[in-house]
Backbone as a printed PyTorch tensor [residue, N CA C, xyz], in Angstrom:
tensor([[[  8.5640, -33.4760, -41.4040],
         [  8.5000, -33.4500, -39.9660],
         [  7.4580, -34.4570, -39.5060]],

        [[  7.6490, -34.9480, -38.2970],
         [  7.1750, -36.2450, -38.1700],
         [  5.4500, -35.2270, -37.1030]],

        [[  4.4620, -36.1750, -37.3150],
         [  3.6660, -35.3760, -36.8190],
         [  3.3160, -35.3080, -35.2860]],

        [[  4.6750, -36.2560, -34.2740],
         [  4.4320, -36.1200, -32.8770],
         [  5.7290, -34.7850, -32.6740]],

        [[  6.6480, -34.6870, -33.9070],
         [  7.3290, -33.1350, -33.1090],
         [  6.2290, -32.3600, -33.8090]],

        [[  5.4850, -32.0660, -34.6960],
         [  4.6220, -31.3410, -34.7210],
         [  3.9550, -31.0990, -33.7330]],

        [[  3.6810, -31.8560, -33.2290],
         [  2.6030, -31.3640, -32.1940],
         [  2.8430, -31.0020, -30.6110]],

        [[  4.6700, -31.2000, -30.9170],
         [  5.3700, -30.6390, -29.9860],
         [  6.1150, -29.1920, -29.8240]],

        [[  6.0110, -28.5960, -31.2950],
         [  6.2550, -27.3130, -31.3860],
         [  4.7030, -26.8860, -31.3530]],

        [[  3.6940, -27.4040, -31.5530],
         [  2.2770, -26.4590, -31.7470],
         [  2.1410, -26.7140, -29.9490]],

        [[  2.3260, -27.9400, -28.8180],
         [  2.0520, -27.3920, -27.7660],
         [  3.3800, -26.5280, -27.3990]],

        [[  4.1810, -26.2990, -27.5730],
         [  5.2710, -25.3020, -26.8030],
         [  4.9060, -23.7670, -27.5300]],

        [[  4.2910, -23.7200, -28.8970],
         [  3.4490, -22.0710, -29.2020],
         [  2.4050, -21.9590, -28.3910]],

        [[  1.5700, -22.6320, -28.0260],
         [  0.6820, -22.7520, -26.9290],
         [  1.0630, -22.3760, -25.6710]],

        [[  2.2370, -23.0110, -25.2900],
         [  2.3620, -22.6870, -23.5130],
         [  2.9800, -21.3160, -24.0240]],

        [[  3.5170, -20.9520, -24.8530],
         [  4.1000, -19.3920, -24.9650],
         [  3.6250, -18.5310, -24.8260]],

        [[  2.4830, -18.7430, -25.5780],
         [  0.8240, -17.9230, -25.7660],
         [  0.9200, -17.6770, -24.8500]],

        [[  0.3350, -18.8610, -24.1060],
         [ -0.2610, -18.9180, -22.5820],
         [  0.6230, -17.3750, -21.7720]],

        [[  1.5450, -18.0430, -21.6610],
         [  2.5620, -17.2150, -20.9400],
         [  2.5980, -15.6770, -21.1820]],

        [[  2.6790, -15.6200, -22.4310],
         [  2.5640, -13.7110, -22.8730],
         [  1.3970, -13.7840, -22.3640]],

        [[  0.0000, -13.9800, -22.8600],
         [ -1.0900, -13.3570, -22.1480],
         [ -1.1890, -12.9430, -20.8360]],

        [[ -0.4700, -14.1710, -20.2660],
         [ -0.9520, -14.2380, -18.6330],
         [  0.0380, -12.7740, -18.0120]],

        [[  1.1950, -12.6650, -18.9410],
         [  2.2250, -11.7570, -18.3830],
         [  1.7410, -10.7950, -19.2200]],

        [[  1.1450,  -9.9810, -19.7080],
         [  0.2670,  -9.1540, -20.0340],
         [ -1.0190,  -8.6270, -19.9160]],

        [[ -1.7320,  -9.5100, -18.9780],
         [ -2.6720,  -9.2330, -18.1070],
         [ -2.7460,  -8.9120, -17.1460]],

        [[ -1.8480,  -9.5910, -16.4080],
         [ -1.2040,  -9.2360, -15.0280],
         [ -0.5490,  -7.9280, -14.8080]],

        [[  0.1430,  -7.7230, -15.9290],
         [  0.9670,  -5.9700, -15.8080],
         [ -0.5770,  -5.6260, -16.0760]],

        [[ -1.1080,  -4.9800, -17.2070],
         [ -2.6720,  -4.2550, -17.1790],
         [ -3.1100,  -4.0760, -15.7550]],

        [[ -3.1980,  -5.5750, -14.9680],
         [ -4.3020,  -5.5900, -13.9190],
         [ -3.4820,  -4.6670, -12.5260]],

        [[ -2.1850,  -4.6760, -12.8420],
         [ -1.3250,  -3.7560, -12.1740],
         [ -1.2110,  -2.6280, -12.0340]],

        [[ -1.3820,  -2.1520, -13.3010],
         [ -1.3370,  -0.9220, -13.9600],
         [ -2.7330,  -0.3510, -13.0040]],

        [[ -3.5850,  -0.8230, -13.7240],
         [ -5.2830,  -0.2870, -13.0010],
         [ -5.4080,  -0.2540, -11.5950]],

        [[ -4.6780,  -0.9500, -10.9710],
         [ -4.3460,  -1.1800,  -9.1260],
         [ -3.6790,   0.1760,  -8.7020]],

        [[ -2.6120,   0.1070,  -9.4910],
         [ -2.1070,   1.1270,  -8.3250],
         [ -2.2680,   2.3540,  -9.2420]],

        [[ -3.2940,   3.1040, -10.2650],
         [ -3.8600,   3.9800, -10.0720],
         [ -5.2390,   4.3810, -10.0590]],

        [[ -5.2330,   2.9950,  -9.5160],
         [ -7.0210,   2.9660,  -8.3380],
         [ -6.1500,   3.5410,  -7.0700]],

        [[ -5.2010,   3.1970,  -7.0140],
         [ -4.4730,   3.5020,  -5.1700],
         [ -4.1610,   4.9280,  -5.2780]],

        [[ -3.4600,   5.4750,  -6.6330],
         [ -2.8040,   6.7620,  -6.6460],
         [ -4.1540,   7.9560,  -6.6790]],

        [[ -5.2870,   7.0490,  -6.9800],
         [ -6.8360,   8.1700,  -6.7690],
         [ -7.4250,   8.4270,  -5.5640]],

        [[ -7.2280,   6.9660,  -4.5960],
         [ -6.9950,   7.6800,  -3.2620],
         [ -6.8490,   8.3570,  -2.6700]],

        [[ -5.4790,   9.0460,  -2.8940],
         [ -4.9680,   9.9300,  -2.0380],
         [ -5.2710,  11.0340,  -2.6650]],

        [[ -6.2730,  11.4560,  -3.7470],
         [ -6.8320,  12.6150,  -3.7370],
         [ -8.0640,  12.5660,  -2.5640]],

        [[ -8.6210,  14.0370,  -2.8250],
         [ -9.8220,  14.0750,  -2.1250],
         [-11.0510,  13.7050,  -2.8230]],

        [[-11.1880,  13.7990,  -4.1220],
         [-12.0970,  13.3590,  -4.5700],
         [-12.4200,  11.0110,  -4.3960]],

        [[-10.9130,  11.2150,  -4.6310],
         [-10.8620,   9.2040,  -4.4590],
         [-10.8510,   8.8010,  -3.3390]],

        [[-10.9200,   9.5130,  -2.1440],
         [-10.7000,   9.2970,  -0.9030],
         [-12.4810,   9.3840,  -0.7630]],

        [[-13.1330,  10.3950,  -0.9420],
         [-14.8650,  10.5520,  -0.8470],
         [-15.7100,   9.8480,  -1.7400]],

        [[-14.9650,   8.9050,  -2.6930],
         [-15.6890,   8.3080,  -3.1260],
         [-15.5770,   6.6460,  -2.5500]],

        [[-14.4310,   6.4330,  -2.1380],
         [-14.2140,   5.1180,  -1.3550],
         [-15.0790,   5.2690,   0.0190]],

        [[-14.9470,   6.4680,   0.4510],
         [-15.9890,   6.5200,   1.8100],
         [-17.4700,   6.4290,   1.6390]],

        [[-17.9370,   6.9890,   0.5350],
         [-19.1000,   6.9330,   0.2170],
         [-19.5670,   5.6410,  -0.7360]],

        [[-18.4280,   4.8580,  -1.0750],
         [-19.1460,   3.3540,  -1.4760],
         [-19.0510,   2.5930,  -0.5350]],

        [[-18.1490,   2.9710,   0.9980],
         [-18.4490,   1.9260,   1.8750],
         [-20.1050,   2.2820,   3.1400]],

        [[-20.3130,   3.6520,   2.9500],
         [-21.1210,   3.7580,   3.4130],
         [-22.8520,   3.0690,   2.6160]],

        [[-22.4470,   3.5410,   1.7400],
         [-24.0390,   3.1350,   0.9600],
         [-24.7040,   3.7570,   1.4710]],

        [[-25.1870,   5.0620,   1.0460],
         [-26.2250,   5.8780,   1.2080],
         [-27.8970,   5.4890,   1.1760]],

        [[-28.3680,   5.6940,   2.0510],
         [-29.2600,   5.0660,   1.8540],
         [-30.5040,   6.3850,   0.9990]],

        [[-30.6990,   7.2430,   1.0170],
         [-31.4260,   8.2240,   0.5070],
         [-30.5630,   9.1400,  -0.5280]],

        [[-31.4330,   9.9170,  -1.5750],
         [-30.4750,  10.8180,  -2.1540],
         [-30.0520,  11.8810,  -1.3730]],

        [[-31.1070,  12.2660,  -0.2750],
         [-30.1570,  13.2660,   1.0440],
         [-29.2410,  12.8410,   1.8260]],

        [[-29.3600,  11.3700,   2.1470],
         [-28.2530,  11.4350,   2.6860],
         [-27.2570,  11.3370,   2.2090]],

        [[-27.1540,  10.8500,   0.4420],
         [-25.9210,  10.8100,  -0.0930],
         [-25.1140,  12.2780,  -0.6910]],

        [[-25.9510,  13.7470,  -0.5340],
         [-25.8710,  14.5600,  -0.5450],
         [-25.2130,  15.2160,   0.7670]],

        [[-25.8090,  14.8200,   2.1250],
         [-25.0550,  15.2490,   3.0640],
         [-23.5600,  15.1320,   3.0850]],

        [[-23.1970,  13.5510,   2.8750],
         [-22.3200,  12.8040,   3.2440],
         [-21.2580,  13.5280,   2.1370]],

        [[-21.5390,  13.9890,   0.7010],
         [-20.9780,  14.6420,  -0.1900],
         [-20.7160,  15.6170,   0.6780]],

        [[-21.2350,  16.3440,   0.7300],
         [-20.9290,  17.8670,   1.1950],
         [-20.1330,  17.5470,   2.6040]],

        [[-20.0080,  16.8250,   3.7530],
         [-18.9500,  16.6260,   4.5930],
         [-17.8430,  16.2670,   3.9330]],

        [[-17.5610,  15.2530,   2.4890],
         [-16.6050,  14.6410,   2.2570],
         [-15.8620,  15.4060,   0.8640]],

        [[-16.8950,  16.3500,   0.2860],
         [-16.1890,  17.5730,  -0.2580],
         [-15.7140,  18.4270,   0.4180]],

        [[-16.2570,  18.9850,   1.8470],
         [-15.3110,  19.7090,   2.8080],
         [-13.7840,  19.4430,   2.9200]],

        [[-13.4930,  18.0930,   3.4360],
         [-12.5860,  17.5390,   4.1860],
         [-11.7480,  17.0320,   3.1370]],

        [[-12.0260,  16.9420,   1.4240],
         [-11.1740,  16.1560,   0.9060],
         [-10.0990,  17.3770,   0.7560]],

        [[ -9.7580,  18.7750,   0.2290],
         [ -8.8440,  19.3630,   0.2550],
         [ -7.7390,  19.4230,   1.4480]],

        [[ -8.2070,  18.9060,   3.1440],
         [ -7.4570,  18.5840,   3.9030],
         [ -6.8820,  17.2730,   3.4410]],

        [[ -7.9120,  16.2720,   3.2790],
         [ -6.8370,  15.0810,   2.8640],
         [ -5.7830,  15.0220,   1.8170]],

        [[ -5.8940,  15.6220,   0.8900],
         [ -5.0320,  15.8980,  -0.0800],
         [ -3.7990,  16.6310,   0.5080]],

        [[ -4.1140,  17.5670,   1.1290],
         [ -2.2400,  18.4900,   1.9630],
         [ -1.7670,  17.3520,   2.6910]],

        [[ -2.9380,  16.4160,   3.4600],
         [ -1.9290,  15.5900,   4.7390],
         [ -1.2830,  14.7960,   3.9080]],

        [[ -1.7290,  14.0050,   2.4930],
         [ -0.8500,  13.1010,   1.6530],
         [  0.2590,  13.6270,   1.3790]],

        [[  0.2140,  15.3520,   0.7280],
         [  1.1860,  15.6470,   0.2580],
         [  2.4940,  16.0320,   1.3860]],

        [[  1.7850,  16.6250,   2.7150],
         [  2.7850,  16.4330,   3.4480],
         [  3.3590,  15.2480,   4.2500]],

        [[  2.5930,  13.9860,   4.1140],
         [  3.2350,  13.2090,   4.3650],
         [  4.3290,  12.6990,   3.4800]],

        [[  4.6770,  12.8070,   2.2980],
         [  5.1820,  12.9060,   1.3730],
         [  6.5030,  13.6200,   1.2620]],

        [[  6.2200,  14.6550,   1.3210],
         [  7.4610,  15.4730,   1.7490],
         [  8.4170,  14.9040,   3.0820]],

        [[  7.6610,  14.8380,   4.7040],
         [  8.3670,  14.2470,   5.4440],
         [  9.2510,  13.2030,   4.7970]],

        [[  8.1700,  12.0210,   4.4600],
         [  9.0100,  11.0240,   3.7880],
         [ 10.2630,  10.7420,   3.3350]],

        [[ 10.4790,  12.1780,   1.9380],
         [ 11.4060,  12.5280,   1.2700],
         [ 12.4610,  12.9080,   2.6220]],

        [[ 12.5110,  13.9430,   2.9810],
         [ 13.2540,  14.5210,   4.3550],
         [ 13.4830,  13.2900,   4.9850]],

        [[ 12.7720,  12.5390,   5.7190],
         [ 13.5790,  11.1810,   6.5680],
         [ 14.5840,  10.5350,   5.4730]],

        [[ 13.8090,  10.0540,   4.1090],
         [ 14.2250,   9.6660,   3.5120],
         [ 15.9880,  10.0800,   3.0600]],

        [[ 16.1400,  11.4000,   2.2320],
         [ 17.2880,  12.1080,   2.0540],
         [ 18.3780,  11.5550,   4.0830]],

        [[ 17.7340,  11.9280,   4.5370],
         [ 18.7520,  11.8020,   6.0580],
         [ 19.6230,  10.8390,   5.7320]],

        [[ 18.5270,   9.5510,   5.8680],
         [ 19.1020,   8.3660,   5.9690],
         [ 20.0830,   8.1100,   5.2010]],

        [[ 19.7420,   8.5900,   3.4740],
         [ 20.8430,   8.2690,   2.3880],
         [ 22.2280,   9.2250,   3.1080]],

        [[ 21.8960,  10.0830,   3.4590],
         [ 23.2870,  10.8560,   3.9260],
         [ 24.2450,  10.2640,   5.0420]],

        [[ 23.1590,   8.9420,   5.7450],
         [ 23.6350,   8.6190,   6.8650],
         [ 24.5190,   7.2210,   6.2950]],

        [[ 24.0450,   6.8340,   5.4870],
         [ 24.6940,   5.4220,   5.0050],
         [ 25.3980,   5.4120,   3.9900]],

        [[ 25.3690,   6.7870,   2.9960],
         [ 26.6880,   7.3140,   2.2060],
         [ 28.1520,   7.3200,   3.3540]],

        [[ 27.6840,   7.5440,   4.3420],
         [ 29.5510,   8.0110,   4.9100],
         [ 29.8990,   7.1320,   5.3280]],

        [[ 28.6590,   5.5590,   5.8050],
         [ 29.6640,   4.2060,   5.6490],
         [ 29.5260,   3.2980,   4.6090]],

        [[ 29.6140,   3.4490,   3.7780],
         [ 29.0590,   2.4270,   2.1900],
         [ 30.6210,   2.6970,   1.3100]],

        [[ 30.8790,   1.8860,   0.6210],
         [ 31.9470,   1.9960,  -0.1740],
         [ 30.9870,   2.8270,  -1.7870]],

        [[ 31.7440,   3.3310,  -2.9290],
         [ 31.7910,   3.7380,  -3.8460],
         [ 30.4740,   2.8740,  -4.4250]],

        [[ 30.8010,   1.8520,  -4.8000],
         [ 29.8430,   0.5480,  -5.2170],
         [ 28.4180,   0.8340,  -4.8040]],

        [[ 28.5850,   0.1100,  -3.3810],
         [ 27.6690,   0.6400,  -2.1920],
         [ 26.6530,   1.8700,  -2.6190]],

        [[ 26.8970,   2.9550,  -2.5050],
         [ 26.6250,   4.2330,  -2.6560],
         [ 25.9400,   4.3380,  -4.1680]],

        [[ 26.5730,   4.1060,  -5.1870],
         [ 25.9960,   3.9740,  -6.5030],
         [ 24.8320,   2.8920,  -6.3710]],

        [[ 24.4180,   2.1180,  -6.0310],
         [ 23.3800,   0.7370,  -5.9590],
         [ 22.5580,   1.5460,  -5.3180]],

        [[ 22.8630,   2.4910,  -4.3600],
         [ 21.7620,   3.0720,  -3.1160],
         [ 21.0390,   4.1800,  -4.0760]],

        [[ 21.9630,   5.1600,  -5.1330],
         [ 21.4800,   5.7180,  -5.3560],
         [ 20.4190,   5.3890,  -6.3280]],

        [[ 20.9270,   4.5920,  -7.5090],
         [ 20.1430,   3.8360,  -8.3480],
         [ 18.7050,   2.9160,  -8.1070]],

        [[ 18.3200,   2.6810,  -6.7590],
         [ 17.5100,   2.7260,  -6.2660],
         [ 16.3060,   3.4200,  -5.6130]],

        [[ 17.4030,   4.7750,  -5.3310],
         [ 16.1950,   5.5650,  -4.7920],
         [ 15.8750,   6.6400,  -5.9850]],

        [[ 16.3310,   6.3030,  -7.3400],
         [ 15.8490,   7.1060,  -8.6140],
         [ 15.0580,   6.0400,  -8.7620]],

        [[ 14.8760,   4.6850,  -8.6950],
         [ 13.9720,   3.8030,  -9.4720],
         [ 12.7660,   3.7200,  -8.5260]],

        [[ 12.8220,   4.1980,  -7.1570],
         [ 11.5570,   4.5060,  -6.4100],
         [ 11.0070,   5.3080,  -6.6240]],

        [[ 11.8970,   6.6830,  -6.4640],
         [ 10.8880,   7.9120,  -6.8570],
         [ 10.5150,   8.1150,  -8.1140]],

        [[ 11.4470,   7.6500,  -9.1880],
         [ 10.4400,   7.6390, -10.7110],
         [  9.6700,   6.3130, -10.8790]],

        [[  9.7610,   5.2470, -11.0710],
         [  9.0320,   4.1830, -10.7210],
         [  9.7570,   3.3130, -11.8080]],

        [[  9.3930,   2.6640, -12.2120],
         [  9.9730,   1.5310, -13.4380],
         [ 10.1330,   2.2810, -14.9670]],

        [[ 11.0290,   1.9640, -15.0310],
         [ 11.0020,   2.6480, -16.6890],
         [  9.6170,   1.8890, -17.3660]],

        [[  9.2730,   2.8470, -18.8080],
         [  8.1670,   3.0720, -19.1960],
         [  7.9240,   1.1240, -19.6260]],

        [[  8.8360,   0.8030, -20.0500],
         [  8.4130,  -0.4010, -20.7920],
         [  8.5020,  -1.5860, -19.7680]],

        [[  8.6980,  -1.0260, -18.6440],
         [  8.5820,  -2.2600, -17.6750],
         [  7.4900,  -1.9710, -16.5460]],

        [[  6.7970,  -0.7780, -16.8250],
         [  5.6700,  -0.5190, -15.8040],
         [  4.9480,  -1.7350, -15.7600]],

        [[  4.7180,  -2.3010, -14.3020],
         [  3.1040,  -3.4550, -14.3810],
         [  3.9980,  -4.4880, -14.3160]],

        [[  4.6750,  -4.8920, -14.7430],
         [  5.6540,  -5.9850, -14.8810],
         [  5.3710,  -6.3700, -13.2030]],

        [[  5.0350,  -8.0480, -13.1460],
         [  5.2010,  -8.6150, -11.8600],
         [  6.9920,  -8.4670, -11.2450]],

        [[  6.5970,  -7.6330, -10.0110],
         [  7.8220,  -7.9470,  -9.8010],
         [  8.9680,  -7.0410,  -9.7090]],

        [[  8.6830,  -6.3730, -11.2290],
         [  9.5760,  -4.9910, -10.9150],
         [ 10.0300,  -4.3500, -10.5070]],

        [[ 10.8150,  -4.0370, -10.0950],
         [ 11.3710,  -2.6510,  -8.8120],
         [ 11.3000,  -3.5960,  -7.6070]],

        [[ 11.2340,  -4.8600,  -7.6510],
         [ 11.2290,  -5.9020,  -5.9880],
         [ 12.1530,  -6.3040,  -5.7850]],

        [[ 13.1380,  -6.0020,  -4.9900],
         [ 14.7900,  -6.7160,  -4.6440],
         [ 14.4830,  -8.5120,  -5.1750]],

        [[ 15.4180,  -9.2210,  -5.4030],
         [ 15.5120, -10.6860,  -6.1400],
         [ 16.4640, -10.9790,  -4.4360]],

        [[ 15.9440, -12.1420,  -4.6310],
         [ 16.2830, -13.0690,  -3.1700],
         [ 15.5960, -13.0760,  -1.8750]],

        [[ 15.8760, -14.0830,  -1.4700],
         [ 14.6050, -13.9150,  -0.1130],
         [ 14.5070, -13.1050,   0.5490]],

        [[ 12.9030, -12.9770,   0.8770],
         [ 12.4680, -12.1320,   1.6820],
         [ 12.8520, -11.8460,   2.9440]],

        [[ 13.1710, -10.9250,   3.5920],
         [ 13.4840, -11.2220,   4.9780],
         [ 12.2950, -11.5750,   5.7210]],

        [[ 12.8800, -12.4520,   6.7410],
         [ 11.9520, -12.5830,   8.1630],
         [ 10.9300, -11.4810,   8.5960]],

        [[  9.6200, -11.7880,   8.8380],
         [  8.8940, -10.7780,  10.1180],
         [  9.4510, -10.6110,  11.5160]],

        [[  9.3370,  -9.0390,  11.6350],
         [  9.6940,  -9.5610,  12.8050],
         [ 11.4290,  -9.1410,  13.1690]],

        [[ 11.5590,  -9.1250,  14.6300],
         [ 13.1130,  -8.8340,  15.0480],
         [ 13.8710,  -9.6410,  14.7500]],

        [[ 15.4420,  -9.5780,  14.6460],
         [ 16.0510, -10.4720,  14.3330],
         [ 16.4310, -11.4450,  15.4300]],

        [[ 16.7770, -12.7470,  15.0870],
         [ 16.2760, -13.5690,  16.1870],
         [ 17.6720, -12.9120,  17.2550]],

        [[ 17.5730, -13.0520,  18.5540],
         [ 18.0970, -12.5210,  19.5060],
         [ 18.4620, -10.9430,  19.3550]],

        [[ 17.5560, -10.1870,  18.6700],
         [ 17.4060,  -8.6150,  18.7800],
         [ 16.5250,  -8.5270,  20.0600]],

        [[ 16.1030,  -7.2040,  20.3610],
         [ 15.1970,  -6.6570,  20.6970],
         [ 13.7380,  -6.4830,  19.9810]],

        [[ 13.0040,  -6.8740,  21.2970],
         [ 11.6090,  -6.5690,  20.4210],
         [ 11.2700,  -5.0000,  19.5060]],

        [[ 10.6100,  -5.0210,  18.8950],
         [ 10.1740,  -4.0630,  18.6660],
         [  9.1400,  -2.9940,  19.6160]],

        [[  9.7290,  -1.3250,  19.6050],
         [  9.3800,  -0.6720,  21.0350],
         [  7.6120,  -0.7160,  20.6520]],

        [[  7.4730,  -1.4200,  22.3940],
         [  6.0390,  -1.2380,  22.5700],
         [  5.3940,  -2.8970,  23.1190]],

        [[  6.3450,  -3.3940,  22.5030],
         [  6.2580,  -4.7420,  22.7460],
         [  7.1230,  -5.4840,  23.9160]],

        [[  6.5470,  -6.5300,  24.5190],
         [  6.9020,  -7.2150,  25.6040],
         [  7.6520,  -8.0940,  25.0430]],

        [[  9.0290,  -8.3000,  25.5430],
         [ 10.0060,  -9.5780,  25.2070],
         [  9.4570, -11.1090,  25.2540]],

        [[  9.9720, -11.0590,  24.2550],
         [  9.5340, -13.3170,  24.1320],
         [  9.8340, -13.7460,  25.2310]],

        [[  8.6550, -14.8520,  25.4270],
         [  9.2420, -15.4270,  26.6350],
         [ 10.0690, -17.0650,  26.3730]]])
């Protein structure tokens, strides 16, 4: 082998490298994101995000601020979970509403979707950039051009 394709298969193991790492860091750094987000919506991850944006300035006051934000986190925790539930409920409607005009096809794609939301990505594709994100462009912000604004808002002029 001549030693310039050598050194054309050793840079193309290189950009490969490259590539797995980077796509294996990125899922990790994913992974850790959204269950930094899913600790949130407890009460304990909710009082601790409040209390690192406050910065306590004394150990009493970081004691007060505990004891208000241990009060209140068992409320925050029901309002997640019942927001949650609503969710589901709007959610279920709608599928019932667009099952009775969707063809067979239609209907199977809808459902297969809303199993891959509520369970999330199968195990070996968790973190994966991208995953579970419809493929093709994004839609527009915003009304569609010659819709109606959105309620609350004043028409384009």
């Amino acid at each position: 082998m001549q030693t310039r394709t050598k050194s054309a298969f050793l840079l193309l193991a290189v950009l490969a490298l490259g590539i797995l790492i980077g796509f294996l860091v990125s899922g990790a750094l994913q992974n850790r994101r959204m269950r930094s987000i899913a600790h949130l919506r407890t009460g304990p991850g909710f009082a601790e995000l409040v209390e690192r944006v406050i910065q306590p300035r004394s150990e009493e006051q970081r004691e007060q601020i505990r004891d208000i934000l241990d009060g209140a986190a068992p409320r925050i925790a029901d309002l997640f979970e019942q927001h949650r539930g609503e969710m589901s409920q709007v959610s279920d409607s709608v599928m019932t509403e667009l099952e009775a005009i969707l063809d067979p096809e239609q209907v199977q794609r809808l459902r297969r979707m809303k199993v891959r939301m509520r369970d999330g990505p199968p195990e070996g594709r968790r973190g994966r950039p991208g995953a579970g994100r419809p493929r093709g462009p994004r839609p527009e912000a915003g009304p569609p051009q010659g819709g109606p604004p959105p309620e609350g808002e004043p028409p384009p002029e």
